[in-house]
C-alpha positions as CSV (number, residue, x, y, z in Angstrom):
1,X,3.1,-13.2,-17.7
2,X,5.1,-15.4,-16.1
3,X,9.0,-14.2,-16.3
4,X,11.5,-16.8,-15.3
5,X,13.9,-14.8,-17.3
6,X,13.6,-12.3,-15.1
7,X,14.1,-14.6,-11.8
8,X,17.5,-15.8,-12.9
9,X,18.9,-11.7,-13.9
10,X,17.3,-11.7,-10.3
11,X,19.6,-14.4,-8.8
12,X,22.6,-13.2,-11.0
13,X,22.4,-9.7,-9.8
14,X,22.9,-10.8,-6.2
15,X,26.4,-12.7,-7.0
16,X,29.0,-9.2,-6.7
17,X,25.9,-7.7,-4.3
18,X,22.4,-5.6,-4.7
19,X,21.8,-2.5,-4.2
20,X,17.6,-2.2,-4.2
21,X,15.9,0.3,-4.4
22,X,12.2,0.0,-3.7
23,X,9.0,1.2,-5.4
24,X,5.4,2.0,-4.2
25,X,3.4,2.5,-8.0
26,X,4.9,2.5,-11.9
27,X,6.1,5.8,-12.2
28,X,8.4,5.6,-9.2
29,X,9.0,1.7,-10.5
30,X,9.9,3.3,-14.4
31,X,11.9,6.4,-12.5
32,X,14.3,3.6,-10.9
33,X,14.4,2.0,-14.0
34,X,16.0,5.8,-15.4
35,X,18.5,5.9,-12.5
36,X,20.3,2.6,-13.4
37,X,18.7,0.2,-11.0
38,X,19.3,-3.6,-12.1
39,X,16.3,-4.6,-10.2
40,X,13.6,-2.9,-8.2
41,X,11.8,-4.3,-5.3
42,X,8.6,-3.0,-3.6
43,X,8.0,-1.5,0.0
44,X,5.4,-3.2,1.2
45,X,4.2,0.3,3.4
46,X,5.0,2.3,0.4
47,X,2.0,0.4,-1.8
48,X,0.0,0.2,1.3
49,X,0.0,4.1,1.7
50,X,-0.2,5.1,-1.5
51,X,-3.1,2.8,-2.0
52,X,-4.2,4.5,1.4
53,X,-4.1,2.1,3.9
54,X,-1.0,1.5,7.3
55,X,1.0,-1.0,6.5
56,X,0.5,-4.3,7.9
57,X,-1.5,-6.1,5.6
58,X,-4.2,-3.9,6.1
59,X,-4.9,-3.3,2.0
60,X,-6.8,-5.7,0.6
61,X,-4.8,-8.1,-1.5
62,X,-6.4,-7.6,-4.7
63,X,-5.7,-4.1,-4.7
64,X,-1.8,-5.5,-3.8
65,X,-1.7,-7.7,-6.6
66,X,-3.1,-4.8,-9.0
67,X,-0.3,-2.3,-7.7
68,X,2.3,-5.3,-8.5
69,X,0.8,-5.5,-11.7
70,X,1.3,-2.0,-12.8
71,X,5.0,-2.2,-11.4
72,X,6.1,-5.3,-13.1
73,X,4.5,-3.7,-16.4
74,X,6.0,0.2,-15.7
75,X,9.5,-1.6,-16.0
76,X,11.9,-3.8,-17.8
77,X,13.5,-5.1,-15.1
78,X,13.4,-7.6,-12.6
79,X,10.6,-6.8,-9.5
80,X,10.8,-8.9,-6.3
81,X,8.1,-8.3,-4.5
82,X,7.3,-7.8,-0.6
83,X,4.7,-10.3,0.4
84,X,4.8,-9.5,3.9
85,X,3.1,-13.0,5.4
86,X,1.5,-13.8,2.7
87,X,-1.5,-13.0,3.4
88,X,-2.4,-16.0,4.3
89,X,-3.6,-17.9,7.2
90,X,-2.0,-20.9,6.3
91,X,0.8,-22.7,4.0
92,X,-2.0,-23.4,1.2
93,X,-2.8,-19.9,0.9
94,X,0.2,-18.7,0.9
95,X,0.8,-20.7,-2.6
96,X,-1.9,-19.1,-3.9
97,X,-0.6,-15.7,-3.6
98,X,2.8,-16.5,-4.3
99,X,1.1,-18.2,-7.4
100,X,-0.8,-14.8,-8.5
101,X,2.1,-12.7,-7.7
102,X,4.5,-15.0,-10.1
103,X,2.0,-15.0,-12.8
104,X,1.8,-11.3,-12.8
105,X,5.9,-11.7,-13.4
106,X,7.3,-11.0,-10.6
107,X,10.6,-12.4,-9.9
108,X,11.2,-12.9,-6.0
109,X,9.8,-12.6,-3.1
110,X,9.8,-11.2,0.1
111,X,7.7,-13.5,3.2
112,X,8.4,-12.2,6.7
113,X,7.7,-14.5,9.8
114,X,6.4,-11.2,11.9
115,X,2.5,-11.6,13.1
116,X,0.2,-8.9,12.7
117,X,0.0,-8.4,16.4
118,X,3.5,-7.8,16.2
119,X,5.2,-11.3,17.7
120,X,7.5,-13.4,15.5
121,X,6.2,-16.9,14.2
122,X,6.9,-20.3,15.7
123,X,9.8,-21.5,13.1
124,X,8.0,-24.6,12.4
125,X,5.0,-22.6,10.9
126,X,7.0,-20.3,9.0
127,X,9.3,-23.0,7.4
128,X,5.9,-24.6,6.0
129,X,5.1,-21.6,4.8
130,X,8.5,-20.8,2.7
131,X,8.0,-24.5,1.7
132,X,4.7,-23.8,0.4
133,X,5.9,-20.6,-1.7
134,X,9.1,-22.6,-2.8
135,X,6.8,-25.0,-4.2
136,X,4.2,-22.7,-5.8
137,X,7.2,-21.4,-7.8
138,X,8.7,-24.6,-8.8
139,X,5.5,-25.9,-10.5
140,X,5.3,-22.8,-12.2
141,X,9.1,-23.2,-13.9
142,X,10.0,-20.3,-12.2
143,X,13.1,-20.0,-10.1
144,X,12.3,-17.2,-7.9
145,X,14.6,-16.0,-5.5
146,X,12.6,-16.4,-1.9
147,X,14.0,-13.7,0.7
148,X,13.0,-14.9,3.8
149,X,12.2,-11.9,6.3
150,X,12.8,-12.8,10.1
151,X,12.0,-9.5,12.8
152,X,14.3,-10.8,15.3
153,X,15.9,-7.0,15.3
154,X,13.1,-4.8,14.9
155,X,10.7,-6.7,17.4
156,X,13.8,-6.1,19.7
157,X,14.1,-10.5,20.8
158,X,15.8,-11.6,23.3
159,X,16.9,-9.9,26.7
160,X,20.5,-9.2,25.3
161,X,22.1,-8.5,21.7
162,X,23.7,-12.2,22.2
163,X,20.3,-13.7,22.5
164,X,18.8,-11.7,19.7
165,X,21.5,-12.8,17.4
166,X,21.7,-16.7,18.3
167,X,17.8,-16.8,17.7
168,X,18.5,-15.2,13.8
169,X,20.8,-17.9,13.1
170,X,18.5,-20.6,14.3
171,X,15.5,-18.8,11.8
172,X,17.8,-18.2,9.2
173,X,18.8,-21.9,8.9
174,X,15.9,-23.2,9.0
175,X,14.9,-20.7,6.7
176,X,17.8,-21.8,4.4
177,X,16.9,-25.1,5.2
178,X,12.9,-24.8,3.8
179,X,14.5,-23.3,0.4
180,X,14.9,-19.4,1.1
181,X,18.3,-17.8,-0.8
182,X,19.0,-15.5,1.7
183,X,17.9,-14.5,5.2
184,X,16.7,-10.6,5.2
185,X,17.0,-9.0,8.7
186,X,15.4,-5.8,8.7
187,X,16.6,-3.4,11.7
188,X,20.6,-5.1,11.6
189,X,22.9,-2.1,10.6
190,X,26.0,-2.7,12.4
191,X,28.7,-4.3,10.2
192,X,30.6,-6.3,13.0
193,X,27.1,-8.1,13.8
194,X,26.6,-8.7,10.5
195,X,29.8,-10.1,9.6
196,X,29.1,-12.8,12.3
197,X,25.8,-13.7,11.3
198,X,26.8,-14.2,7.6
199,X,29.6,-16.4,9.1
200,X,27.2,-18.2,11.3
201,X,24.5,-18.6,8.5
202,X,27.0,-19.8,6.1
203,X,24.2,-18.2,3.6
204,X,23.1,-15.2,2.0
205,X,22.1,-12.2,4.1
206,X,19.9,-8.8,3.4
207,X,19.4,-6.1,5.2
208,X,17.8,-2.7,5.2
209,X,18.8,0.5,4.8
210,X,18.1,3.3,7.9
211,X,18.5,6.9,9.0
212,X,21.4,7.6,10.3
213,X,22.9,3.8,9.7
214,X,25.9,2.8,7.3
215,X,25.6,3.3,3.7
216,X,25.1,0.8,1.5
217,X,28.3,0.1,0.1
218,X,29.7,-0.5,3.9
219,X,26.8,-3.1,4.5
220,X,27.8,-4.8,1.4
221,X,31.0,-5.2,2.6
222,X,30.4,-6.6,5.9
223,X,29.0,-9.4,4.0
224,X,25.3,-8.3,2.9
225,X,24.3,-9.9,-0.6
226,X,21.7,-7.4,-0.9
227,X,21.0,-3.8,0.4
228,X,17.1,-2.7,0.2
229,X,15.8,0.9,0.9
230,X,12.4,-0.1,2.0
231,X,10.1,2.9,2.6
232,X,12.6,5.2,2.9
233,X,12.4,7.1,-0.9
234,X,8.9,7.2,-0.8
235,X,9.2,8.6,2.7
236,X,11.6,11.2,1.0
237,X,9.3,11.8,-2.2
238,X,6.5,12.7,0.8
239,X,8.8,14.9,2.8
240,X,10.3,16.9,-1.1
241,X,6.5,17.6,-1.5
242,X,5.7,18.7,2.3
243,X,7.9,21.4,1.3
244,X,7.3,22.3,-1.9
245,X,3.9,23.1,-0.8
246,X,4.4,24.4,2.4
247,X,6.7,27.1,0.5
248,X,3.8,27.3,-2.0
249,X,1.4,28.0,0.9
250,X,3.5,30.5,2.4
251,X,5.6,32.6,0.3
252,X,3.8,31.4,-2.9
253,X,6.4,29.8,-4.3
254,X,5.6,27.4,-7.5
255,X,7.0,24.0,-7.2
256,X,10.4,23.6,-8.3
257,X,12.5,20.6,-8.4
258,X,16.0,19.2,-10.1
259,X,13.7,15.9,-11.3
260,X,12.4,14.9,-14.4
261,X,10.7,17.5,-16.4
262,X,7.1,16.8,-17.5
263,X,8.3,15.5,-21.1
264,X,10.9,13.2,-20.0
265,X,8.4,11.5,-17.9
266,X,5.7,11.9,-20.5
267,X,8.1,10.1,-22.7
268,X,8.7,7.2,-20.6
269,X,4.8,6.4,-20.5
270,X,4.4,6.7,-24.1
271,X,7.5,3.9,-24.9
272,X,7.5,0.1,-23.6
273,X,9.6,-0.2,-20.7
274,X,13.3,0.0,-21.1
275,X,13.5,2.1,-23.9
276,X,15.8,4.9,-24.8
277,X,14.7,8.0,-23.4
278,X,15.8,10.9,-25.6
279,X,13.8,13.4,-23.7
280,X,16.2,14.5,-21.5
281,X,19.8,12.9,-18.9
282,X,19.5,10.1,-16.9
283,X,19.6,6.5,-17.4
């Protein structure tokens, strides 16, 4: 079902700054939905592993579209979703997927301009491409907000930070440029750099969360419009049950943990999304 509804809470939830966390399958998508989240994106590796595949485009995209599917229906709110390149060799197909994905009701988008052997994208090809989704959206009524991913940080371009940073601002305008909302630079955690590229983009910039980095509140203050966690809670939901079972192996403890119980989360499933829970705290 096609939700532009949902695309302009998307847009309007970016205006004071987002915090996003990110989902890999519905009951981590309806558990976000219980902690307060205003939106929820999706971590791209998260859905790849859980559906058992590395990340990198590696799962195939029907099964991609079917775990979007069950997100976008596991909650009431707003889902942008990581596309990472479309999966696409070209601008045409790219519109296709962005055209499935938006007709499953997903609000936004994520398209990154990173290869899969690793190298960034000529501009030129990647501003067709964010023209192409831009597009795709447009003649379906919706207006999707269009993240536009460039890896200038985590493929490590350029010899110095000076040149890493000048190249981000010629993607990110052009990226602007071919109809993105905001430029999302995954691997830039330092708050002075950030302050300069927002100044130099004179747009919108996301970032990602990372070990060991600045919280989220400090990125949002050295200009981010939105704050993503990626991978990193299902990463964490992995590493909680390493434990659990490794304490269960060893000294036979049963699994214990401060979550949901088995009839709050029972409950959620058994009422549309975004109704009261009366099963137990939370929001």
């Amino acid at each position: 079902m096609i939700r532009p509804d949902h695309a302009r809470t998307l847009h309007l939830a970016h205006k004071d700054g987002l915090i996003l966390p990110n989902a890999w399958d519905a009951a981590s998508a309806r558990t976000l939905e219980h902690a307060g989240a205003p939106a929820i994106g999706t971590t791209s590796a998260g859905i790849a592993f859980a559906l058992g595949y590395p990340d990198g485009q590696a799962a195939p995209v029907d099964d991609l579209l079917d775990a979007l599917a069950r997100i976008v229906r596991a909650t009431s709110r707003p889902v942008t979703a990581d596309l990472e390149g479309g999966y696409a060799p070209d601008p045409d197909g790219v519109a296709l997927i962005v055209t499935r994905a938006l007709g499953l009701g997903v609000a936004g988008l994520n398209l990154e301009d990173a290869t899969d052997r690793g190298t960034l994208r000529p501009v030129e090809d990647q501003v067709l491409r964010l023209r192409a989704a831009r597009h795709a959206a447009d003649t379906l009524g919706v207006p999707a907000y269009l993240n536009a991913r460039t890896d200038t940080y985590l493929t490590g371009f350029g010899a110095t930070p000076g040149e890493r940073l000048a190249e981000t601002v010629r993607r990110g305008r052009a990226y602007l440029h071919a109809g993105a909302d905001s430029v999302f630079v995954p691997g830039l955690t330092d708050p002075t750099t950030l302050r300069e590229l927002r100044g130099a983009l004179g747009g919108p910039v996301s970032v990602m969360l990372l070990p060991g980095g600045p919280d989220a509140h400090t990125l949002l203050r050295a200009g981010a419009s939105r704050v993503s966690t990626g991978p990193a809670l299902m990463l964490a939901a992995l590493g909680h049950t390493l434990t659990l079972t490794r304490d269960l192996l060893g000294s036979g403890t049963p699994p214990a943990t401060p979550g949901p119980s088995y009839a709050q989360v029972q409950g959620w499933f058994s009422r549309p999304a975004g109704a009261a829970d009366s099963s137990g705290p939370g929001r």
